[in-house]
C-alpha positions as a printed NumPy array, in Angstrom:
array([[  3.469,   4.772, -16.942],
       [  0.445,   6.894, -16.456],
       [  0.67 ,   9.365, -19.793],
       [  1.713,  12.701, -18.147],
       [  4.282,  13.048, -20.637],
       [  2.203,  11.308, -23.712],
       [  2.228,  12.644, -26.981],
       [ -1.028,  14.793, -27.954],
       [ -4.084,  13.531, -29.215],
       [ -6.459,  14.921, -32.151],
       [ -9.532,  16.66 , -29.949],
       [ -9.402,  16.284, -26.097],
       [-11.786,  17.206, -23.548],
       [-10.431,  18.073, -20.088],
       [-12.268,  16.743, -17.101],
       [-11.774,  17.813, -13.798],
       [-12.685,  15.281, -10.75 ],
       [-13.252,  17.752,  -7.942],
       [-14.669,  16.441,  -4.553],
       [-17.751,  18.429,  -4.756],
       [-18.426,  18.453,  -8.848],
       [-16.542,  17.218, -12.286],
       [-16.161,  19.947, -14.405],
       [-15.891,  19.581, -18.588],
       [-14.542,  22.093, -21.156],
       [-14.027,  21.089, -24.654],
       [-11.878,  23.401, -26.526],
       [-10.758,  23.754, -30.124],
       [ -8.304,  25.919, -32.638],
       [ -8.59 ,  27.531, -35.75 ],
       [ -4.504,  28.877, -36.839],
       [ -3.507,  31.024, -33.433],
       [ -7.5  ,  31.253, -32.249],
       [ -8.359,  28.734, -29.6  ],
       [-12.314,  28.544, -29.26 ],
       [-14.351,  27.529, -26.43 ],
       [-16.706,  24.556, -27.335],
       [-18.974,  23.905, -24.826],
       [-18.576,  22.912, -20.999],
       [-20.591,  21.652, -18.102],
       [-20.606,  21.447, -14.253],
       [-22.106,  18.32 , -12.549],
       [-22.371,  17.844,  -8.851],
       [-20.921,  15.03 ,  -7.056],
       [-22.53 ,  13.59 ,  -3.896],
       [-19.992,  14.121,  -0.773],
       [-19.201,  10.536,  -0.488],
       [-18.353,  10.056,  -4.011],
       [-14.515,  11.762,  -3.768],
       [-13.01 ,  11.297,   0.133],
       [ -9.883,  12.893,   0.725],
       [ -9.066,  12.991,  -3.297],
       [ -9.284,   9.511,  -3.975],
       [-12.411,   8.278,  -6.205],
       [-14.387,   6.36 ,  -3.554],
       [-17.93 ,   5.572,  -6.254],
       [-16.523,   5.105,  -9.204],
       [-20.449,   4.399, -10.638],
       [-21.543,   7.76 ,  -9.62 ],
       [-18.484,   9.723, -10.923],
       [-18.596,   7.796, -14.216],
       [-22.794,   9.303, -14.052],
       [-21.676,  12.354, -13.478],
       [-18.835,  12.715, -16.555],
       [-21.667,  11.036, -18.404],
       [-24.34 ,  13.66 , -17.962],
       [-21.317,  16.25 , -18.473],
       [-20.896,  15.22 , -21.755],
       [-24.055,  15.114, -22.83 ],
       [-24.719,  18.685, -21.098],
       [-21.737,  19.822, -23.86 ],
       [-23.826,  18.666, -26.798],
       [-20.786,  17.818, -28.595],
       [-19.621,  14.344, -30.164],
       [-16.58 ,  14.184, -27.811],
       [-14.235,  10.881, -27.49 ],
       [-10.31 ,  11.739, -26.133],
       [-10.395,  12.786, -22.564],
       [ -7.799,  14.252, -20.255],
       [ -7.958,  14.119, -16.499],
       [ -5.985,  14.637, -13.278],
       [ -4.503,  13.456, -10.088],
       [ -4.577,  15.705,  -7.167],
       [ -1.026,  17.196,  -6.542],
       [ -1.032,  15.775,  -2.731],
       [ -1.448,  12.094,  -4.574],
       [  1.484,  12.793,  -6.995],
       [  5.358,  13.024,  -5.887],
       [  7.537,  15.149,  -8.452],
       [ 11.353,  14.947,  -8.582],
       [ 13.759,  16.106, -10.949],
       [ 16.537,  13.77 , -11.005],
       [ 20.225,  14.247, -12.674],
       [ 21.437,  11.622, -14.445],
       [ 23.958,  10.565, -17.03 ],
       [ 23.216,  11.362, -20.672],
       [ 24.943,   8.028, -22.116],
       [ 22.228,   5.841, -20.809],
       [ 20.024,   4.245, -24.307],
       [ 16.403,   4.709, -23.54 ],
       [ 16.219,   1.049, -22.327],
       [ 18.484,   2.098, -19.804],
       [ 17.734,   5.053, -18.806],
       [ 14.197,   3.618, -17.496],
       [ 16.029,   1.002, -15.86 ],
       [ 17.884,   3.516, -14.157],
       [ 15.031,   6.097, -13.062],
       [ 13.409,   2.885, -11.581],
       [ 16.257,   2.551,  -9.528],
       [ 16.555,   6.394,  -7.991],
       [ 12.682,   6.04 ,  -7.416],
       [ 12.964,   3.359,  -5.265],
       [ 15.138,   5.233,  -3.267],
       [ 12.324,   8.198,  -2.431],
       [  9.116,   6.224,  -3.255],
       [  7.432,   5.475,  -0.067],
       [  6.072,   2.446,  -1.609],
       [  6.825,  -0.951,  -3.896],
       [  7.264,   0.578,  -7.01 ],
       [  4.864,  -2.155,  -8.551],
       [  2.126,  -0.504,  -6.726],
       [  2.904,   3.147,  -8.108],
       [  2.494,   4.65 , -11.804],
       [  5.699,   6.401, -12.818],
       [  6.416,   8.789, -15.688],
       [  9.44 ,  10.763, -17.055],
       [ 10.38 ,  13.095, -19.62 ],
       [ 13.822,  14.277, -20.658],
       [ 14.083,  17.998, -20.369],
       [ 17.475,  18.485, -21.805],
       [ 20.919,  18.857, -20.68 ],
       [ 22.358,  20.159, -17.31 ],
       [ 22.969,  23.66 , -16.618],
       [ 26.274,  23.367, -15.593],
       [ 26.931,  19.596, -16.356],
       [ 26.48 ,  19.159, -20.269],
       [ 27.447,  15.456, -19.249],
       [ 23.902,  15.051, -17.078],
       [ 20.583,  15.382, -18.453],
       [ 17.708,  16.923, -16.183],
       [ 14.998,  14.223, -16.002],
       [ 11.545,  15.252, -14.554],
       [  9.726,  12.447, -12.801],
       [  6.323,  11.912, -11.83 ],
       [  4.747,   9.185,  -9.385],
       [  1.683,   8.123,  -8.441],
       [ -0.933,   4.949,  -7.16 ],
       [ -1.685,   2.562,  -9.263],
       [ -4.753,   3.058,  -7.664],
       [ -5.285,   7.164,  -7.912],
       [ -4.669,   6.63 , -11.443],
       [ -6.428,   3.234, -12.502],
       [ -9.709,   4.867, -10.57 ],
       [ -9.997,   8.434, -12.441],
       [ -9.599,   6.661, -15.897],
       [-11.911,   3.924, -15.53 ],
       [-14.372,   6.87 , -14.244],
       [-13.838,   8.559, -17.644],
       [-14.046,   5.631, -19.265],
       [-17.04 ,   4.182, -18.283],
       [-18.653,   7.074, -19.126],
       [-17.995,   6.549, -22.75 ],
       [-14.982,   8.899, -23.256],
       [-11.377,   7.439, -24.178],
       [ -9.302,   8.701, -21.497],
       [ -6.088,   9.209, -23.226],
       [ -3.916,  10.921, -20.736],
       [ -3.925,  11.241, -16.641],
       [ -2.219,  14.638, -16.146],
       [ -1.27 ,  16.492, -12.638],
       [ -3.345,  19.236, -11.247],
       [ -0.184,  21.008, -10.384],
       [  0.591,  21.12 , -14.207],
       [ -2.667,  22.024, -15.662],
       [ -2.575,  25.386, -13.35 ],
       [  1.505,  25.868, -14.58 ],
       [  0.004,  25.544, -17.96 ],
       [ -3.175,  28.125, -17.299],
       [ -1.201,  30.133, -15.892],
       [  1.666,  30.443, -18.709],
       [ -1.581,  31.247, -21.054],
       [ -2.817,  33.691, -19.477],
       [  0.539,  35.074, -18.572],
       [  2.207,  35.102, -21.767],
       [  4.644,  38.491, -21.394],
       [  5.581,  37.649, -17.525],
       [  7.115,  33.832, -18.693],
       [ 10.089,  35.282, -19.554],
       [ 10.263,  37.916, -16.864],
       [ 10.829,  37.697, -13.3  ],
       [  7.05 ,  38.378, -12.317],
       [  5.93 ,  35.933,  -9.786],
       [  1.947,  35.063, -10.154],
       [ -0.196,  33.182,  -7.996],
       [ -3.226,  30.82 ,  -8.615],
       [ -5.285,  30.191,  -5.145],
       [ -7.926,  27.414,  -5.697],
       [-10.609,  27.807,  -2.603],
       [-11.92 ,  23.896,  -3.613],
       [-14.912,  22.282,  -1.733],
       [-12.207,  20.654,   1.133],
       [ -8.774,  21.909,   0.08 ],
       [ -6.976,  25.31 ,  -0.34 ],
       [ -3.997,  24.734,  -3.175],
       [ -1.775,  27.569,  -3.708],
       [  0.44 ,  27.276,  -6.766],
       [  3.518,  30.12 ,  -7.652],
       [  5.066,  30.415, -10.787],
       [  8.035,  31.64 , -12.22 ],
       [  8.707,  32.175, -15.794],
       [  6.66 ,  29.445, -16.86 ],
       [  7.019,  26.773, -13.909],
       [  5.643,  26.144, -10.681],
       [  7.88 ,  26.885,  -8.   ],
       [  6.029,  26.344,  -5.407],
       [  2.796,  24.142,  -4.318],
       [  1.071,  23.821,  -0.804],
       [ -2.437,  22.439,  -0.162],
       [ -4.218,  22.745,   3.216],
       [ -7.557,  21.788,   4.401],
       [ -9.66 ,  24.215,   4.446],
       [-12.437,  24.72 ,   1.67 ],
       [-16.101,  25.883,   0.802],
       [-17.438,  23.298,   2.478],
       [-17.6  ,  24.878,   5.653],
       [-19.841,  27.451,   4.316],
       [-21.888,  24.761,   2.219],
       [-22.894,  23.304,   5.526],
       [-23.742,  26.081,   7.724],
       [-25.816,  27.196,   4.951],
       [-27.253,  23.844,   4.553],
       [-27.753,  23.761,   8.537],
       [-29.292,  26.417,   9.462],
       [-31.175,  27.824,   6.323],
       [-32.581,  24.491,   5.933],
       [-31.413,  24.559,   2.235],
       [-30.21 ,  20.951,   0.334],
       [-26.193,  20.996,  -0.76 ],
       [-26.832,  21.042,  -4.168],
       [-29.471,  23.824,  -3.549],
       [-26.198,  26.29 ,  -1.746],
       [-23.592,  24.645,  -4.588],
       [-26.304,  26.287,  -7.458],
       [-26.962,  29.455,  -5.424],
       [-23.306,  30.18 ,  -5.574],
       [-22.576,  29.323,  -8.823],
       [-25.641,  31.71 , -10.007],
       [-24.412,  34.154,  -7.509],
       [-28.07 ,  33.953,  -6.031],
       [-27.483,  33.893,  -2.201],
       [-30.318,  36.474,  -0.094],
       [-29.087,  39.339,   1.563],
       [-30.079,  37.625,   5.048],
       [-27.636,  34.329,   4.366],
       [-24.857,  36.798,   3.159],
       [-24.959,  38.914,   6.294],
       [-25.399,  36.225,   8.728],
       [-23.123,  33.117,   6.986],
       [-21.322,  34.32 ,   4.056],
       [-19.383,  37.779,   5.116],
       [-17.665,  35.96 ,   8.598],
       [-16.894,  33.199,   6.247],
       [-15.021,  35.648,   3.561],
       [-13.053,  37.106,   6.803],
       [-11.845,  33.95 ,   7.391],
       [-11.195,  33.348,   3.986],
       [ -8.904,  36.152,   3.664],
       [ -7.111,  34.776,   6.973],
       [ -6.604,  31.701,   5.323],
       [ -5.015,  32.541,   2.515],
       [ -3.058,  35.472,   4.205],
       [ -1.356,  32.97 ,   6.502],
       [ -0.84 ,  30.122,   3.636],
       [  1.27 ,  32.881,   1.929],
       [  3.294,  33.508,   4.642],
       [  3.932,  30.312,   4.849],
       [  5.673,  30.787,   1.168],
       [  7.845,  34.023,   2.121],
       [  8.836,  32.431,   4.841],
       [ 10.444,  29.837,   2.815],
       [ 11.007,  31.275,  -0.13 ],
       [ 13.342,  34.395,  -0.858],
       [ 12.023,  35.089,  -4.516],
       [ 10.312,  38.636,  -5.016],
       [  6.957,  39.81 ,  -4.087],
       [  4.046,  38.175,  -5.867],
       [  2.683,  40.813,  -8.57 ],
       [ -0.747,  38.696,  -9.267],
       [ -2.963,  36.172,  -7.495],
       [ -5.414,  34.237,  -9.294],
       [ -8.454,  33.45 ,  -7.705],
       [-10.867,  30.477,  -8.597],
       [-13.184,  27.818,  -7.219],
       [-16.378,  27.776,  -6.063],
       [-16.529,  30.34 ,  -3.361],
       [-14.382,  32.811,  -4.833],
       [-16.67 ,  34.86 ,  -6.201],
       [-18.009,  35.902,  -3.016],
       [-18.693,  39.55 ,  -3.186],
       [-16.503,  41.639,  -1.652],
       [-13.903,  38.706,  -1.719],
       [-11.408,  40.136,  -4.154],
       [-11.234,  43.918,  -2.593],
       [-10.656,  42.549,   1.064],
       [ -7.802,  40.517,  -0.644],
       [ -6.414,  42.96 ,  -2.649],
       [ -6.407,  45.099,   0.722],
       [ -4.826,  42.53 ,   3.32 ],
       [ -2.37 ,  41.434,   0.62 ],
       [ -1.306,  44.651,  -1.198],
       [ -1.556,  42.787,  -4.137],
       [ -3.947,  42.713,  -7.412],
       [ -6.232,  39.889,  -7.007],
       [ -8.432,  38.918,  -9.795],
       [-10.704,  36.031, -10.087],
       [ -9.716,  33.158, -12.801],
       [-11.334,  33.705, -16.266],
       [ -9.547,  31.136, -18.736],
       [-11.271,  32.273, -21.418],
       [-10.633,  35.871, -21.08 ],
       [ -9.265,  35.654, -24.695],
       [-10.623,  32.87 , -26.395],
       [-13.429,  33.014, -28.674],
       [-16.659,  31.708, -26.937],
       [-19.308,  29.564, -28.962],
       [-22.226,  31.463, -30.078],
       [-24.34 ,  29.001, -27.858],
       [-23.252,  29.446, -25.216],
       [-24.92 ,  31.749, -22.079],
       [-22.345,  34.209, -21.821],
       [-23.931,  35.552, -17.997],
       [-23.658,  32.073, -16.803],
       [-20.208,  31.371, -17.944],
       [-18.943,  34.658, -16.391],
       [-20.3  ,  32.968, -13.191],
       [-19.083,  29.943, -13.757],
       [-15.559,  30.442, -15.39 ],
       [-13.366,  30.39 , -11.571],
       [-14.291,  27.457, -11.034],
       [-13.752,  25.817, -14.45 ],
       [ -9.453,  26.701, -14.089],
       [ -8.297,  23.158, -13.761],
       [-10.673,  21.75 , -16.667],
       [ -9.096,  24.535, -18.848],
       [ -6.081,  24.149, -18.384],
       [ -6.271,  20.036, -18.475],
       [ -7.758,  20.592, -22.299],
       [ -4.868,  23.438, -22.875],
       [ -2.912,  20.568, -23.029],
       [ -3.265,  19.668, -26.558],
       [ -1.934,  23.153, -27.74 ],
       [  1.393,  23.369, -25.78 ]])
């Protein structure tokens, strides 16, 4: 079991192992006001993260490490994720007479059938999520799957950098449960919203529907196209384009020459990747897409969007109503917050 489904923990700190940075944001309540601590971002070098998996475990632990003590605060309990392309989710049917003993045994035994691999090899999870619809007799089990290996690798990188990692979540869930925050009056309507993550090498498009995600594709496409045509022919380091962004600090020369063909294609990109979804989908029209990661606050990103798509397209602020710390730079966190959606929502965890 890899704790997707674990109970809560006192104060947790959701970190977010991207392929270009890890990402940190400690949050905290007081009665119905959740507060934003403190957060940091922390580049990663490109070899660091290949294809999702955690290839230096050293450098990633370095980089959580200076996170945390970016954040100032006395942090322990961690949260992290798997990638949704490493994780296979079923929902599975099955008898409600089975004791809990049993009922593992059983889920065990429909895994095998659709895990790709010896189940010794693969973290599984489950949680009950009540009776049937139509079959009071059944209960509708969610299960979750995994490496050993995906997950073994993310927590020893939290752990070694002196955090507790108390629970390996799913990307896919810590969007469904950003989303159903900052969606609260369209969970129980039929409103379909949107979250498009432009990530260093991967596009993930998530769609949910009163409160669940209904749909998930990734593709590979991501900033780091831009990154190195920047870094190419302007002669700048990675890190130096990665910072520029993030500040929003890019000259008029680079933005003319590199940036506005890449925001064309951009638009393309995600343009076709929802197509992709009405053609296999017959739910209704989306009514909002989120937009976050790093190069999504490109200027002129969201109107050329909101024009192609005839949709409203807003980039991701998840803490559009929390209470920020007093300490912290307002101006950068504005520039920062799209790209912080998966930490967020990783740390919303504790107060589902």
């Amino acid at each position: 079991m890899f704790g997707v489904f674990n109970k809560k923990t006192a104060t947790l700190v959701g970190v977010d192992i991207g392929s270009s940075s890890v990402k940190l944001v400690v949050l905290s309540r007081e009665k119905r006001t959740i507060f934003l601590d403190s957060y940091a971002v922390v580049g990663l070098p490109a070899s660091a993260i290949v294809d999702g998996h955690v290839q230096e475990l050293g450098v990633v632990a370095e980089a959580i490490e200076k996170g945390v003590k970016i954040c100032g605060s006395k942090l322990d309990s961690a949260i992290t994720g798997v990638p949704s392309s490493a994780v296979i989710i079923k929902h599975l049917d099955i008898s409600n007479a089975f004791s809990e003993a049993e009922l593992e045994d059983q889920i065990k035994i429909e895994a095998d059938q659709f895990i790709p691999y010896p189940l010794d090899e693969v973290a599984i999870d489950f949680e009950v999520q009540g009776p049937h619809s139509t079959n009071p007799e059944l209960n509708r089990i969610l299960l979750v799957a995994c490496r050993n290996n995906d997950v073994i690798q993310r927590e020893a990188s939290v752990n070694s950098a002196g955090l507790n990692c108390r629970v390996v979540d799913v990307d896919t869930f810590a969007i469904e449960r950003l989303l159903s925050y900052l969606n609260r009056e369209s969970v129980e309507s039929d409103e379909l919203v949107a979250s498009v993550d432009i990530g260093a090498s991967t596009m993930t498009i998530n769609v949910m529907h009163q409160g669940a995600i209904i749909y998930n594709r990734e593709q590979g496409f991501g900033s780091n196209e831009l990154t190195n045509s920047i870094h190419i022919q302007c002669g700048m380091s990675v890190e130096e384009v990665e910072q520029s962004f993030r500040l929003n600090e890019i000259s008029i020369e680079i933005e003319a020459m590199l940036i506005e063909p890449f925001r064309d294609t951009v638009v393309q990109q995600i343009s076709r990747a929802l197509q992709f979804y009405y053609s296999s989908n017959v739910q209704n029209q989306l009514s909002k897409i989120y937009l976050s990661g790093g190069c999504s606050s490109i200027k002129g990103l969201v109107e050329l969007l909101e024009e192609e798509l005839g949709i409203t397209v807003v980039l991701t602020n998840p803490f559009s109503t929390m209470q920020v710390q007093a300490k912290i730079n307002k101006e950068r966190l504005n520039k920062d917050a799209p790209v912080l959606a998966k930490a967020c929502g990783l740390a919303l965890r504790f107060f589902d």
